[in-house]
CHARMM internal coordinates of N, CA and C (Angstrom, degrees):
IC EDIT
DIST 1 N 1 CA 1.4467
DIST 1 CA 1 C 1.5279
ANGL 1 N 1 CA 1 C 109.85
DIST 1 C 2 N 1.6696
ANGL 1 CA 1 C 2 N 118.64
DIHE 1 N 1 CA 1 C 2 N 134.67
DIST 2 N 2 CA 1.6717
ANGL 1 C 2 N 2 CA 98.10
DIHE 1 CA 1 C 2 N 2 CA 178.06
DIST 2 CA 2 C 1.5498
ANGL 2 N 2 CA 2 C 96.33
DIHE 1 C 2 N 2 CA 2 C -95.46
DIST 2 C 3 N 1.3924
ANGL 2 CA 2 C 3 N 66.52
DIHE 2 N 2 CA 2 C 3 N 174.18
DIST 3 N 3 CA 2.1370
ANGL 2 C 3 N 3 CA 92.29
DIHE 2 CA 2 C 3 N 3 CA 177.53
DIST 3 CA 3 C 1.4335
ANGL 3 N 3 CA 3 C 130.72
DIHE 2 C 3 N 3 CA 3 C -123.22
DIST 3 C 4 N 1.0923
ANGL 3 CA 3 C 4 N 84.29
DIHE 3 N 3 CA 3 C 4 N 120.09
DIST 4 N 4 CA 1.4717
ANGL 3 C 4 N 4 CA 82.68
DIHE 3 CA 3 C 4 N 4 CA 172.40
DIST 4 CA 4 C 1.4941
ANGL 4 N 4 CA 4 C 149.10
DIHE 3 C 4 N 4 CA 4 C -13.16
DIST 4 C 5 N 1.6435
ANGL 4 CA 4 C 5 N 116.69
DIHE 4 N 4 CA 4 C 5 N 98.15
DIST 5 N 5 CA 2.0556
ANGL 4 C 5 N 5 CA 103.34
DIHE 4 CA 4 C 5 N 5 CA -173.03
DIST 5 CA 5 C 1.5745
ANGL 5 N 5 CA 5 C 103.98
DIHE 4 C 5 N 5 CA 5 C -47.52
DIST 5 C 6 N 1.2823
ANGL 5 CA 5 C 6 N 75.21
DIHE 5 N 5 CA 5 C 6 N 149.99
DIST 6 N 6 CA 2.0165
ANGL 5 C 6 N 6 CA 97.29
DIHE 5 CA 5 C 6 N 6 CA -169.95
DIST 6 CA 6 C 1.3858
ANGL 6 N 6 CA 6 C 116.05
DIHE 5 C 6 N 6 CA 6 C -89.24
DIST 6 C 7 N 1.3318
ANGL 6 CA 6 C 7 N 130.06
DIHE 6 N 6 CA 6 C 7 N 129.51
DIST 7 N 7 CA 1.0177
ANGL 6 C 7 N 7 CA 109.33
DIHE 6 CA 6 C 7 N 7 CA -162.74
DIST 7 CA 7 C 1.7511
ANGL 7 N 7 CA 7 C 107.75
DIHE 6 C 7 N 7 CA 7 C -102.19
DIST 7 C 8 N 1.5078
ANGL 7 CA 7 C 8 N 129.67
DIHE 7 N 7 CA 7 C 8 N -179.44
DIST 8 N 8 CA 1.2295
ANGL 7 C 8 N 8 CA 111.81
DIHE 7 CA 7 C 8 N 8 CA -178.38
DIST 8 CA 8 C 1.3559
ANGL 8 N 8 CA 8 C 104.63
DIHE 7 C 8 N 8 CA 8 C -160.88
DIST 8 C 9 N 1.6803
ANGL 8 CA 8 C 9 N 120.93
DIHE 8 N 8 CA 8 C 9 N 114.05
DIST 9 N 9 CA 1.3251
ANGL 8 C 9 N 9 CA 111.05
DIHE 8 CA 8 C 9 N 9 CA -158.86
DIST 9 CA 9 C 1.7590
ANGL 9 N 9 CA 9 C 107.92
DIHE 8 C 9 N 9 CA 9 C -117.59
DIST 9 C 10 N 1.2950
ANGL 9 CA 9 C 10 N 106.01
DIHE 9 N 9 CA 9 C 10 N 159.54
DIST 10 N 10 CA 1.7657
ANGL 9 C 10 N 10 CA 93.82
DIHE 9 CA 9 C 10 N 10 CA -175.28
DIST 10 CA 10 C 1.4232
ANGL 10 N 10 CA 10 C 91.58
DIHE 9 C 10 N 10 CA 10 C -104.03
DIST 10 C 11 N 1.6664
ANGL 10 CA 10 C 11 N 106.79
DIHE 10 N 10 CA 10 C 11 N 179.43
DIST 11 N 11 CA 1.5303
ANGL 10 C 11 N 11 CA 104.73
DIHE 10 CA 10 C 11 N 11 CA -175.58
DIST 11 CA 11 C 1.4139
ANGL 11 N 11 CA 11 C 147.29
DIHE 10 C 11 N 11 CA 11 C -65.17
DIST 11 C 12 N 1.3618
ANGL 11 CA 11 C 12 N 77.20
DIHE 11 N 11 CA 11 C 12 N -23.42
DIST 12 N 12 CA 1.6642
ANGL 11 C 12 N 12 CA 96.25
DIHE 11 CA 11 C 12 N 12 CA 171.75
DIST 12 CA 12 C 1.9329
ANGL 12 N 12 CA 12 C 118.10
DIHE 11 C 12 N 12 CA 12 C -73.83
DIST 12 C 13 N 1.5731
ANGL 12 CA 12 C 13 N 108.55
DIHE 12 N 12 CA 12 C 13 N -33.71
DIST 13 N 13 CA 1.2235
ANGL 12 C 13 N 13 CA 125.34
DIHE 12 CA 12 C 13 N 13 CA 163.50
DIST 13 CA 13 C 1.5388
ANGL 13 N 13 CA 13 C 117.73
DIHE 12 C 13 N 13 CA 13 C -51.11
DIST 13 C 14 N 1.5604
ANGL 13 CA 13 C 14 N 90.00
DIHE 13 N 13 CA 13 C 14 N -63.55
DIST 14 N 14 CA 2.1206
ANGL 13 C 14 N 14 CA 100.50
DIHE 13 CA 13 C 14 N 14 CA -178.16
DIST 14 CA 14 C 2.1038
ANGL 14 N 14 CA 14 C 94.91
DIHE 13 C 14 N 14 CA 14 C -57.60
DIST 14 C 15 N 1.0122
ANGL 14 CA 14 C 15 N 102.50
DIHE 14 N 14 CA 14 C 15 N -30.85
DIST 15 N 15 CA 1.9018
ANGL 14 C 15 N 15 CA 107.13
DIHE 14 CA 14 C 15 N 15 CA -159.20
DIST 15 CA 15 C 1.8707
ANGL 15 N 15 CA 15 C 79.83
DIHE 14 C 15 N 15 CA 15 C -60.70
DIST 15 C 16 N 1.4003
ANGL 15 CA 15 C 16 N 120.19
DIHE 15 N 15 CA 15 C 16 N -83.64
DIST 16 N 16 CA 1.6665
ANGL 15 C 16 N 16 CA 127.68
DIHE 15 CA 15 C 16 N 16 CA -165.24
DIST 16 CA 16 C 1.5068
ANGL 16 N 16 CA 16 C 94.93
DIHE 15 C 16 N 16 CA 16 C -40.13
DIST 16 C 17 N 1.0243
ANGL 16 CA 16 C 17 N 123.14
DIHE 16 N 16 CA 16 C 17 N -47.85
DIST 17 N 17 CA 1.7883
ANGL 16 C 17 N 17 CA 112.06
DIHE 16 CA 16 C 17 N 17 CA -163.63
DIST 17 CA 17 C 1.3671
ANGL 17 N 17 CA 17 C 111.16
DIHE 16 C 17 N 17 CA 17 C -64.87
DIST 17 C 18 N 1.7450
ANGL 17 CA 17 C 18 N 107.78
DIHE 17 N 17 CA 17 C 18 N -39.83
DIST 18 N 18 CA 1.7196
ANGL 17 C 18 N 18 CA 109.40
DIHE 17 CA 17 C 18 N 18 CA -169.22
DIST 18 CA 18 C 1.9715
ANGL 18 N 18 CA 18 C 81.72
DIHE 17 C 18 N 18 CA 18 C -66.58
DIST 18 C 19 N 0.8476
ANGL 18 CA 18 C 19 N 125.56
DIHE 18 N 18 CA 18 C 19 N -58.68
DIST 19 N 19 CA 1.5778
ANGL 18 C 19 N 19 CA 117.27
DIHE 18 CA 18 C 19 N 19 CA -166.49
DIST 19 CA 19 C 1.0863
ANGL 19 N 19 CA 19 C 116.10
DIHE 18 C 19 N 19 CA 19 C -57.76
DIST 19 C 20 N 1.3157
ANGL 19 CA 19 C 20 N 133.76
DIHE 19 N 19 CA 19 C 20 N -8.62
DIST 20 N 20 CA 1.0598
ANGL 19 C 20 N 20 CA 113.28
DIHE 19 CA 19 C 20 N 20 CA 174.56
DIST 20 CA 20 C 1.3676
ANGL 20 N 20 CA 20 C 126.03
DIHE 19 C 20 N 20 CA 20 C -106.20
DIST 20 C 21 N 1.5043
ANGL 20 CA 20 C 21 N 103.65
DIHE 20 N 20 CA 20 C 21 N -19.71
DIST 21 N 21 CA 1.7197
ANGL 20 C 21 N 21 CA 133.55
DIHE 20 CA 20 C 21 N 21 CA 171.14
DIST 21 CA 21 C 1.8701
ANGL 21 N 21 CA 21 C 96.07
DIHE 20 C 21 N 21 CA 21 C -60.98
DIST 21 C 22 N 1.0252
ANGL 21 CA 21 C 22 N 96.98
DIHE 21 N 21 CA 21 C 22 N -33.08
DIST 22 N 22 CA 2.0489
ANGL 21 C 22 N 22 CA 100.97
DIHE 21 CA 21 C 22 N 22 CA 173.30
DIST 22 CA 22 C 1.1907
ANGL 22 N 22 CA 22 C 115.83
DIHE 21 C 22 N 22 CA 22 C -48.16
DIST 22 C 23 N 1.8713
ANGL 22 CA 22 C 23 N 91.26
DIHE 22 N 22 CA 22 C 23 N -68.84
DIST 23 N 23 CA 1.0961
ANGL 22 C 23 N 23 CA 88.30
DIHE 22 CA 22 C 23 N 23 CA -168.80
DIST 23 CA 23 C 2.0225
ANGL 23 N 23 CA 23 C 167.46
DIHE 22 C 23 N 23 CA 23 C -70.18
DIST 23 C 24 N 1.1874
ANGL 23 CA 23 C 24 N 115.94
DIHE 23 N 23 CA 23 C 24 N 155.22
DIST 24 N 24 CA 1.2910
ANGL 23 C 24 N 24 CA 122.28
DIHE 23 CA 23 C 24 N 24 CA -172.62
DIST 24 CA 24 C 1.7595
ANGL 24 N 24 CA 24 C 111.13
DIHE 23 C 24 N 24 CA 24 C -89.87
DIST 24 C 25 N 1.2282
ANGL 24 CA 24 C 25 N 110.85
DIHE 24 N 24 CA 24 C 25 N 27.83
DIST 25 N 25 CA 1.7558
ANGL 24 C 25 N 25 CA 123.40
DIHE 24 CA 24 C 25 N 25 CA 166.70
DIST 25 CA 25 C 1.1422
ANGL 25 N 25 CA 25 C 127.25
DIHE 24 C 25 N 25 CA 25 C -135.86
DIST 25 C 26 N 1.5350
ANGL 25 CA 25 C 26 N 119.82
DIHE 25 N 25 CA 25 C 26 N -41.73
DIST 26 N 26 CA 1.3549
ANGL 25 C 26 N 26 CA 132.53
DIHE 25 CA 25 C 26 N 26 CA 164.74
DIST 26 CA 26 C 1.7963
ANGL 26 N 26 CA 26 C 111.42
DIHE 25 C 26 N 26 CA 26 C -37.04
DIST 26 C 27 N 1.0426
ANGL 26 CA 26 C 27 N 125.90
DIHE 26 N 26 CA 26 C 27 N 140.79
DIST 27 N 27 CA 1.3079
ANGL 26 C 27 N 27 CA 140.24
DIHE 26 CA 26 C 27 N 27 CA 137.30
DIST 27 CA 27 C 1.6882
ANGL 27 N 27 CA 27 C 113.47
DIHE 26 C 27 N 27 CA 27 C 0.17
DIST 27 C 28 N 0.9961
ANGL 27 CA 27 C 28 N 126.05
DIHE 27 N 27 CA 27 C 28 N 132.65
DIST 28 N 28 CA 1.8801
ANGL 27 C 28 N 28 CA 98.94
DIHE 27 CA 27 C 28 N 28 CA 179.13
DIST 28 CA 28 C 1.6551
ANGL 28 N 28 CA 28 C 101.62
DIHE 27 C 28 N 28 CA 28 C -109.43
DIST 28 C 29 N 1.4533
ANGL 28 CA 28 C 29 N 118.27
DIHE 28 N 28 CA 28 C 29 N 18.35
DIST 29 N 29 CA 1.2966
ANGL 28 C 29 N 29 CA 131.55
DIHE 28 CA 28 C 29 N 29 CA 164.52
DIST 29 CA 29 C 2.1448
ANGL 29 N 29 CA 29 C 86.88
DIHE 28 C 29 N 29 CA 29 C -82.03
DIST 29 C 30 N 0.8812
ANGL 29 CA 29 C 30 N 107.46
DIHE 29 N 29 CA 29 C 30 N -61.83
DIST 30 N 30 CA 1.3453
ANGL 29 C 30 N 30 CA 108.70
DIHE 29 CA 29 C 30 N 30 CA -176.58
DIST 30 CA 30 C 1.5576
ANGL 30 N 30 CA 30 C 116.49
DIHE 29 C 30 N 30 CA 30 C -39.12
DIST 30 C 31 N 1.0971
ANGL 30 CA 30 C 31 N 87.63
DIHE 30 N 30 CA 30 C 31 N -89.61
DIST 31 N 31 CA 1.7335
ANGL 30 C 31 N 31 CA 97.64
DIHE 30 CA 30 C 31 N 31 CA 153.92
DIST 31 CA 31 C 1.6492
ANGL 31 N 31 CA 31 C 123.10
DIHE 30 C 31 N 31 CA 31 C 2.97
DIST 31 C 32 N 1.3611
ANGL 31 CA 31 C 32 N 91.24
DIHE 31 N 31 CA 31 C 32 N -86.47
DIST 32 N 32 CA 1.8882
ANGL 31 C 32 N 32 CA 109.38
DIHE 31 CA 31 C 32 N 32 CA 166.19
DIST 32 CA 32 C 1.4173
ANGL 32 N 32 CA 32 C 93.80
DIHE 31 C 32 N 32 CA 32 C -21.52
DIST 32 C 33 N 1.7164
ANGL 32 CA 32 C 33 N 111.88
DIHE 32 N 32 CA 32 C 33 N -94.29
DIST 33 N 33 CA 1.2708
ANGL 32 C 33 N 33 CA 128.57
DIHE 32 CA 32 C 33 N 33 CA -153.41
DIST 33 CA 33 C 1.2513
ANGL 33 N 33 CA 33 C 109.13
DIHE 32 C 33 N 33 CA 33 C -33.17
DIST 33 C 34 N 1.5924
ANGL 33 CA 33 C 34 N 118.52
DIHE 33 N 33 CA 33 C 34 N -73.92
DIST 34 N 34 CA 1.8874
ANGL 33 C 34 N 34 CA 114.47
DIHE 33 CA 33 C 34 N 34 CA 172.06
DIST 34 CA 34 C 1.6905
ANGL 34 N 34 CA 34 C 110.66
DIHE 33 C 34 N 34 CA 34 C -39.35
DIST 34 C 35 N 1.3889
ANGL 34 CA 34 C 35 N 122.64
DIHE 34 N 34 CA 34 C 35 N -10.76
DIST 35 N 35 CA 1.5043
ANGL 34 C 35 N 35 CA 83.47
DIHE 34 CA 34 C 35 N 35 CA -179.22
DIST 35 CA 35 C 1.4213
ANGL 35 N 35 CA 35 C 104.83
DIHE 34 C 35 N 35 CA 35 C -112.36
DIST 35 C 36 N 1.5823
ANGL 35 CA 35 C 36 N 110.13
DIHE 35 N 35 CA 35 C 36 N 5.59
DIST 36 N 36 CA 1.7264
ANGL 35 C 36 N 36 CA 118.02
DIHE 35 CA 35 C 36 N 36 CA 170.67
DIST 36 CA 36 C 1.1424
ANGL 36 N 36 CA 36 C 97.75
DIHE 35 C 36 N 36 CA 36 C -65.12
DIST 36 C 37 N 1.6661
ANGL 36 CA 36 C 37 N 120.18
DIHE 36 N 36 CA 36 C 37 N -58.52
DIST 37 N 37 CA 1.3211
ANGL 36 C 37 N 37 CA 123.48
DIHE 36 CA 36 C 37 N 37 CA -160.71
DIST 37 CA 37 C 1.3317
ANGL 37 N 37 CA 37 C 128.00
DIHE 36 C 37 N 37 CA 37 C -64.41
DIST 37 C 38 N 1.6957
ANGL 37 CA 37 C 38 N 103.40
DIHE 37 N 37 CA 37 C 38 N -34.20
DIST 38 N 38 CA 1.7786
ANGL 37 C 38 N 38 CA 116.01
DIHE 37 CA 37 C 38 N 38 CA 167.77
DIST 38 CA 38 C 1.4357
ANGL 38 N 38 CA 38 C 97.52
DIHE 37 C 38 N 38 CA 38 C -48.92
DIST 38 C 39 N 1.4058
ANGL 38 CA 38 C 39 N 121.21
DIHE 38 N 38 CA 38 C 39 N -68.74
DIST 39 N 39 CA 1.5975
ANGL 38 C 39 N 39 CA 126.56
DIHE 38 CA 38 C 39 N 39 CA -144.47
DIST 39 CA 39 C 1.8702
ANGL 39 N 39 CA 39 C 109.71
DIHE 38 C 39 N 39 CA 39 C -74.49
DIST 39 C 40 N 1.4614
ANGL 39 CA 39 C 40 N 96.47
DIHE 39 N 39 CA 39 C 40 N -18.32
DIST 40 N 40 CA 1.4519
ANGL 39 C 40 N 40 CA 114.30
DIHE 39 CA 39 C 40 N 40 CA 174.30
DIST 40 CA 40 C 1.7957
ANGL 40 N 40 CA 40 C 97.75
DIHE 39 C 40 N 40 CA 40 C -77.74
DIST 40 C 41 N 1.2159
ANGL 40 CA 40 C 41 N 126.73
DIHE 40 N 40 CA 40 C 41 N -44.21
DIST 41 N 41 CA 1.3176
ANGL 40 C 41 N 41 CA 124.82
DIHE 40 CA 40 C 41 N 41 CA -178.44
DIST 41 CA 41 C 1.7886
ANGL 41 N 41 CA 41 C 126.26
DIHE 40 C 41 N 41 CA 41 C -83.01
DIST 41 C 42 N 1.4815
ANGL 41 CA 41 C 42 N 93.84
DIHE 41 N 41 CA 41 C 42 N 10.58
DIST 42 N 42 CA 1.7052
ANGL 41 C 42 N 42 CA 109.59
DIHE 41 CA 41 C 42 N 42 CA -159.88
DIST 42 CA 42 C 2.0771
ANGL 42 N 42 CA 42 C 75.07
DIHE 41 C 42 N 42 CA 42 C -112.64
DIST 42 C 43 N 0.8831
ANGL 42 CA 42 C 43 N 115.92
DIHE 42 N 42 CA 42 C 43 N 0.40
DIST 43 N 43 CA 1.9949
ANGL 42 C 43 N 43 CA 111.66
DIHE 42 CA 42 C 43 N 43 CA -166.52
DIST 43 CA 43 C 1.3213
ANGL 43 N 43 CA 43 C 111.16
DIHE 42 C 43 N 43 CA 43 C 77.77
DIST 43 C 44 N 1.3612
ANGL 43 CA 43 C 44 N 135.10
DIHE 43 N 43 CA 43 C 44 N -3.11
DIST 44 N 44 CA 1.3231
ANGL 43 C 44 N 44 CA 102.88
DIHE 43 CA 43 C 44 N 44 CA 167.64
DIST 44 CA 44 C 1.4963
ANGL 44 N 44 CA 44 C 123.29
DIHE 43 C 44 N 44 CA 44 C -84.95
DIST 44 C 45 N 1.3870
ANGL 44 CA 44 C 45 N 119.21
DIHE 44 N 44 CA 44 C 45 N 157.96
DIST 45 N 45 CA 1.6549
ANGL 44 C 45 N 45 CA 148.05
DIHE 44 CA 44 C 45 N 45 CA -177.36
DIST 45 CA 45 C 1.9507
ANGL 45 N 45 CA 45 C 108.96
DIHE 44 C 45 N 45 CA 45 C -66.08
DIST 45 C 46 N 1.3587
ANGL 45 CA 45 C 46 N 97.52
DIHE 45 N 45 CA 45 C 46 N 134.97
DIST 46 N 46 CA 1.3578
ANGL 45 C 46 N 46 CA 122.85
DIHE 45 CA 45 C 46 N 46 CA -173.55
DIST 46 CA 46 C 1.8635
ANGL 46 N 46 CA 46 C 89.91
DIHE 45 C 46 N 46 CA 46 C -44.67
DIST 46 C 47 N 1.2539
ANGL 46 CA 46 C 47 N 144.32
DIHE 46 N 46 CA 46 C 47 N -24.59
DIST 47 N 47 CA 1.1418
ANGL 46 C 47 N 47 CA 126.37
DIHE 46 CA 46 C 47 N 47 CA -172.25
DIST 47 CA 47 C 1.4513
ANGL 47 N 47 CA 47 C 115.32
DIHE 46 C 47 N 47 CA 47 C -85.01
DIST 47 C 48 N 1.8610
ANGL 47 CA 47 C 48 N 118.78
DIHE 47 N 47 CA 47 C 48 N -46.77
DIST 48 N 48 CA 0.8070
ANGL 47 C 48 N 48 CA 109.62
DIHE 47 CA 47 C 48 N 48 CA -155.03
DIST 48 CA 48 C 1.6373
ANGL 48 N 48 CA 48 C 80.36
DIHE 47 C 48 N 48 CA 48 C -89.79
DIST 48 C 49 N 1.1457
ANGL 48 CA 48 C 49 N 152.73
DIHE 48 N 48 CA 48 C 49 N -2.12
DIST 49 N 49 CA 1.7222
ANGL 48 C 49 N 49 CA 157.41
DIHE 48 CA 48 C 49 N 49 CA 169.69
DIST 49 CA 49 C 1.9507
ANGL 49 N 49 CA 49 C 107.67
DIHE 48 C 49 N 49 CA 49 C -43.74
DIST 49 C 50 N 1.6395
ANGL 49 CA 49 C 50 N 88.32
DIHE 49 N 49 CA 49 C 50 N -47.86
DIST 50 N 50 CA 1.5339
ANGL 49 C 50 N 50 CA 110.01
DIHE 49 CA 49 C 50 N 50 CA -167.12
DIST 50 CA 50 C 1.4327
ANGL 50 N 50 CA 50 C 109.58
DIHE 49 C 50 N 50 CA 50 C -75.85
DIST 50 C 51 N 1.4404
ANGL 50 CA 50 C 51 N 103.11
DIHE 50 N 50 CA 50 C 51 N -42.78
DIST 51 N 51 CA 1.8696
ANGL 50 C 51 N 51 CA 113.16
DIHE 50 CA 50 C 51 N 51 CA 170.96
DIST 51 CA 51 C 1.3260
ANGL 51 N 51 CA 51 C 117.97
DIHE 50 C 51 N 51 CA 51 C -49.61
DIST 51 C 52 N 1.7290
ANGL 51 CA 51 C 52 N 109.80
DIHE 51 N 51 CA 51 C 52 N -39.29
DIST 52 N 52 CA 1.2617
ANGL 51 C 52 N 52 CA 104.76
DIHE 51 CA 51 C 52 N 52 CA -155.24
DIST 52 CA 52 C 1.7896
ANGL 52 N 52 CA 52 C 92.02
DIHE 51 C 52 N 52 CA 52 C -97.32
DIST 52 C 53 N 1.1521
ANGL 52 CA 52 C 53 N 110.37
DIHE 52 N 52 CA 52 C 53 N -0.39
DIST 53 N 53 CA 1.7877
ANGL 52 C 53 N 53 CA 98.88
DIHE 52 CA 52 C 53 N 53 CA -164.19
DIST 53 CA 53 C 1.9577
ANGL 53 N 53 CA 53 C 101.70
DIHE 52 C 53 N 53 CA 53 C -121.59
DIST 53 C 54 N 1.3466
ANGL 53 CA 53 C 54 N 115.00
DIHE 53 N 53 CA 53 C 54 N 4.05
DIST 54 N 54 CA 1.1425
ANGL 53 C 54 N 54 CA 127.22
DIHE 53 CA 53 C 54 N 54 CA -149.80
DIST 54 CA 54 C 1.1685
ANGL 54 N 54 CA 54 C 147.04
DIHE 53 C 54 N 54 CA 54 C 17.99
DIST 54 C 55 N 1.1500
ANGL 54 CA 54 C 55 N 114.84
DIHE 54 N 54 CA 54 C 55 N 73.72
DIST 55 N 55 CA 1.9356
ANGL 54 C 55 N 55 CA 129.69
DIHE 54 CA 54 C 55 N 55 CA -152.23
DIST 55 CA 55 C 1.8278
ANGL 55 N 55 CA 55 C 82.78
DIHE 54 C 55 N 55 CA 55 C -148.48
DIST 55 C 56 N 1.6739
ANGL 55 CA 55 C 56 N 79.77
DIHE 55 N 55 CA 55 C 56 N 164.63
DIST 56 N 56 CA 1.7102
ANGL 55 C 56 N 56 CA 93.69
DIHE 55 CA 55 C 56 N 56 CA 173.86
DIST 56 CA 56 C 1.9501
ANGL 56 N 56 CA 56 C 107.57
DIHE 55 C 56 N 56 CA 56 C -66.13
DIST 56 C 57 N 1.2019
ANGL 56 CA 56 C 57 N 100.91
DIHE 56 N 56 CA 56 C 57 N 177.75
DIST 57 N 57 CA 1.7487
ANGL 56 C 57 N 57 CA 105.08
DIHE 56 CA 56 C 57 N 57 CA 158.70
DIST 57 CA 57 C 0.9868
ANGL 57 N 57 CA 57 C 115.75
DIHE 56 C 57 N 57 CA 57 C -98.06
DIST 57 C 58 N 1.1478
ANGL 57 CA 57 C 58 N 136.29
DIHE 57 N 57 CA 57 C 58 N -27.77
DIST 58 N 58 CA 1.9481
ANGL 57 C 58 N 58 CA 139.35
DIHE 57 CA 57 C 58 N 58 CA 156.44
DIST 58 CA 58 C 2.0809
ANGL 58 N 58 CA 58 C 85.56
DIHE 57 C 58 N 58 CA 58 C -34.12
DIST 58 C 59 N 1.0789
ANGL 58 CA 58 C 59 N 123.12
DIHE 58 N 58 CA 58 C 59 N -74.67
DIST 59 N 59 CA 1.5499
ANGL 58 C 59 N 59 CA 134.09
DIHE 58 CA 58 C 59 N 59 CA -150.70
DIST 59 CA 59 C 2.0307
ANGL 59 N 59 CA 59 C 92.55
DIHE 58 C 59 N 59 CA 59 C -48.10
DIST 59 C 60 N 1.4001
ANGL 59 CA 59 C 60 N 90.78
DIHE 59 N 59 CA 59 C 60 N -62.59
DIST 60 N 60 CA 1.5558
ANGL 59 C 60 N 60 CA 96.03
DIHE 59 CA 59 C 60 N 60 CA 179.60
DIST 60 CA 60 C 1.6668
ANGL 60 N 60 CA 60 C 135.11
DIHE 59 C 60 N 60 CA 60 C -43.67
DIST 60 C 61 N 1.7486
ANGL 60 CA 60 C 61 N 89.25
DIHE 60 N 60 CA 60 C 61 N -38.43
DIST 61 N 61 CA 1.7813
ANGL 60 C 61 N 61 CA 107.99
DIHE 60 CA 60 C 61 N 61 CA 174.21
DIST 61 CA 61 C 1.6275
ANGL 61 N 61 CA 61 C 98.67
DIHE 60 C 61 N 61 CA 61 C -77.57
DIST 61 C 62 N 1.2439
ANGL 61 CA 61 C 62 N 130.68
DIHE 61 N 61 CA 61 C 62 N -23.23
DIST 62 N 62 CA 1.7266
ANGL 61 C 62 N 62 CA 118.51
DIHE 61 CA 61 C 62 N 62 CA 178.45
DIST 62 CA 62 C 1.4784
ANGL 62 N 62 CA 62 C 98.32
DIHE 61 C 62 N 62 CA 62 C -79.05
DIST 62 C 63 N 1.4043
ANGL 62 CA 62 C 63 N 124.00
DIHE 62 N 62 CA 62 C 63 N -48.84
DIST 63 N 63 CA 1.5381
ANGL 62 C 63 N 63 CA 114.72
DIHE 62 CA 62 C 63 N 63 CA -175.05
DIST 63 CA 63 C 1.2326
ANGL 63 N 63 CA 63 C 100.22
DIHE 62 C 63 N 63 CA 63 C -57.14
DIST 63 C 64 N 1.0915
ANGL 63 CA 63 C 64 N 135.17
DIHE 63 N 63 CA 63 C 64 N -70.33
DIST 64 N 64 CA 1.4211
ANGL 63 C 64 N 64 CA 136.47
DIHE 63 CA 63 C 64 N 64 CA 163.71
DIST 64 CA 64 C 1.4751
ANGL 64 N 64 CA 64 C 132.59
DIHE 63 C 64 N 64 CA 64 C 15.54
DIST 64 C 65 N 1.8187
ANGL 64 CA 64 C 65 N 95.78
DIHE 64 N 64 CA 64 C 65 N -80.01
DIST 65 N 65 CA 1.4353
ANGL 64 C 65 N 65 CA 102.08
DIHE 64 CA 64 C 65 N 65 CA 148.19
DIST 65 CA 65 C 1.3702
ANGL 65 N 65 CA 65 C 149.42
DIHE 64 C 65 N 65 CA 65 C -89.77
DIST 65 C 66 N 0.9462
ANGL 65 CA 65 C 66 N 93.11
DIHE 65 N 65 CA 65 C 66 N 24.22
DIST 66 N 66 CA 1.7474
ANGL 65 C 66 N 66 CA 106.37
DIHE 65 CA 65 C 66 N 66 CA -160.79
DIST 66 CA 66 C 1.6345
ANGL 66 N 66 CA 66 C 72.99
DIHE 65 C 66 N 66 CA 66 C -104.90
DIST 66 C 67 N 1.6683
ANGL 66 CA 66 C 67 N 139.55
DIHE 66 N 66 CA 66 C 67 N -78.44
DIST 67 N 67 CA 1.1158
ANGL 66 C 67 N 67 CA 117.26
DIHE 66 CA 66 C 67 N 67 CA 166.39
DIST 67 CA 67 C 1.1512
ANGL 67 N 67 CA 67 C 144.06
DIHE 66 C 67 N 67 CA 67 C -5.71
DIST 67 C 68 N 1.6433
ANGL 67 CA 67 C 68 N 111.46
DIHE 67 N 67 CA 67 C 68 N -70.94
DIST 68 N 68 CA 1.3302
ANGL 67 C 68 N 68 CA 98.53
DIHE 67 CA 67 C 68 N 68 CA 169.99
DIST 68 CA 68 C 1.1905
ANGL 68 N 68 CA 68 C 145.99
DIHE 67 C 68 N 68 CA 68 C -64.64
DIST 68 C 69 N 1.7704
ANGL 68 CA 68 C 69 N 105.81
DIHE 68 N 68 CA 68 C 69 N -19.40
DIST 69 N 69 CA 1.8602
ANGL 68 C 69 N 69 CA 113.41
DIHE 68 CA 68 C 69 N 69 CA 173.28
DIST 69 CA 69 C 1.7333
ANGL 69 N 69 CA 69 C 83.82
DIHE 68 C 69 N 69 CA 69 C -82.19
DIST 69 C 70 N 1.3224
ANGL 69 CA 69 C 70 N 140.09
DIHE 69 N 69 CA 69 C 70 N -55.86
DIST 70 N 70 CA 1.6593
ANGL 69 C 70 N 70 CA 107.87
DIHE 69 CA 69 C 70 N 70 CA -161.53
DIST 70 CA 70 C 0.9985
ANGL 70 N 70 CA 70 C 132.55
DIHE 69 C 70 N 70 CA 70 C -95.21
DIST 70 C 71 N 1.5255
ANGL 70 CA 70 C 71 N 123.21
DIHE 70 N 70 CA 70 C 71 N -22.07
DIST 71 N 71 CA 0.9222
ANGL 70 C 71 N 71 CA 140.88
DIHE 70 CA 70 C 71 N 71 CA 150.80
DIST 71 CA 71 C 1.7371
ANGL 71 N 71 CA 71 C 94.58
DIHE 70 C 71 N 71 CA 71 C 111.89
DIST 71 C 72 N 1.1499
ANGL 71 CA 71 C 72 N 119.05
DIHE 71 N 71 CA 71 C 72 N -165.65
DIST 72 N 72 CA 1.8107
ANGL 71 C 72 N 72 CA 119.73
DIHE 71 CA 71 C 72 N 72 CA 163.50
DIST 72 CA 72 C 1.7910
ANGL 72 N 72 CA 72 C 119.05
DIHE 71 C 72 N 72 CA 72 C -1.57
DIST 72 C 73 N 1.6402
ANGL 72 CA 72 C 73 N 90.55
DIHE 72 N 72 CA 72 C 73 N -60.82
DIST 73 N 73 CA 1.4190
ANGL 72 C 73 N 73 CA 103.76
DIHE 72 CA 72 C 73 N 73 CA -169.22
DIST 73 CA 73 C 1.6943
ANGL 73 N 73 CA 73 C 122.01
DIHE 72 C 73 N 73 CA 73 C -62.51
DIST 73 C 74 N 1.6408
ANGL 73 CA 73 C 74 N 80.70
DIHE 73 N 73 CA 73 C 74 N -10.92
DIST 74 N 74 CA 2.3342
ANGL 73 C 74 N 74 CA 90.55
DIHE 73 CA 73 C 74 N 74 CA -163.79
DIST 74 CA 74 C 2.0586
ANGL 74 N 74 CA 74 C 85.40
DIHE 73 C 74 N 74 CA 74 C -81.27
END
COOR INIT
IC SEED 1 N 1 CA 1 C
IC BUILD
């Protein structure tokens, strides 16, 4: 089975995501994404990512990579 690229965030990265996964203004498309990407960067797998955030795993593997080519900005 493959696995998922791993993601790996520095502090200032993990710092914007926990804030934004908070927040009560942001977009809640936004939202989602920081908390795919935390739980994607904590090692867990596009399935149990999708369970816990309720979206498909197709959705999780695009945040996924869309992260790693843009980083913050994707």
């Amino acid at each position: 089975m493959r696995r998922a690229p791993e993601i790996k965030l520095n502090d200032a990265q993990r710092a914007e995501l926990v804030s934004w996964s908070r927040s009560q203004t942001l977009p809640m498309r936004q939202v989602s994404r920081a908390r795919i990407v935390l739980l994607a960067a904590d090692g867990q797998e596009d399935i149990a990512i999708a369970a816990a955030v309720g979206c498909a795993r197709q959705r999780c593997a695009r945040v996924r990579q869309r992260f790693l080519r843009d980083g913050l900005e994707g």
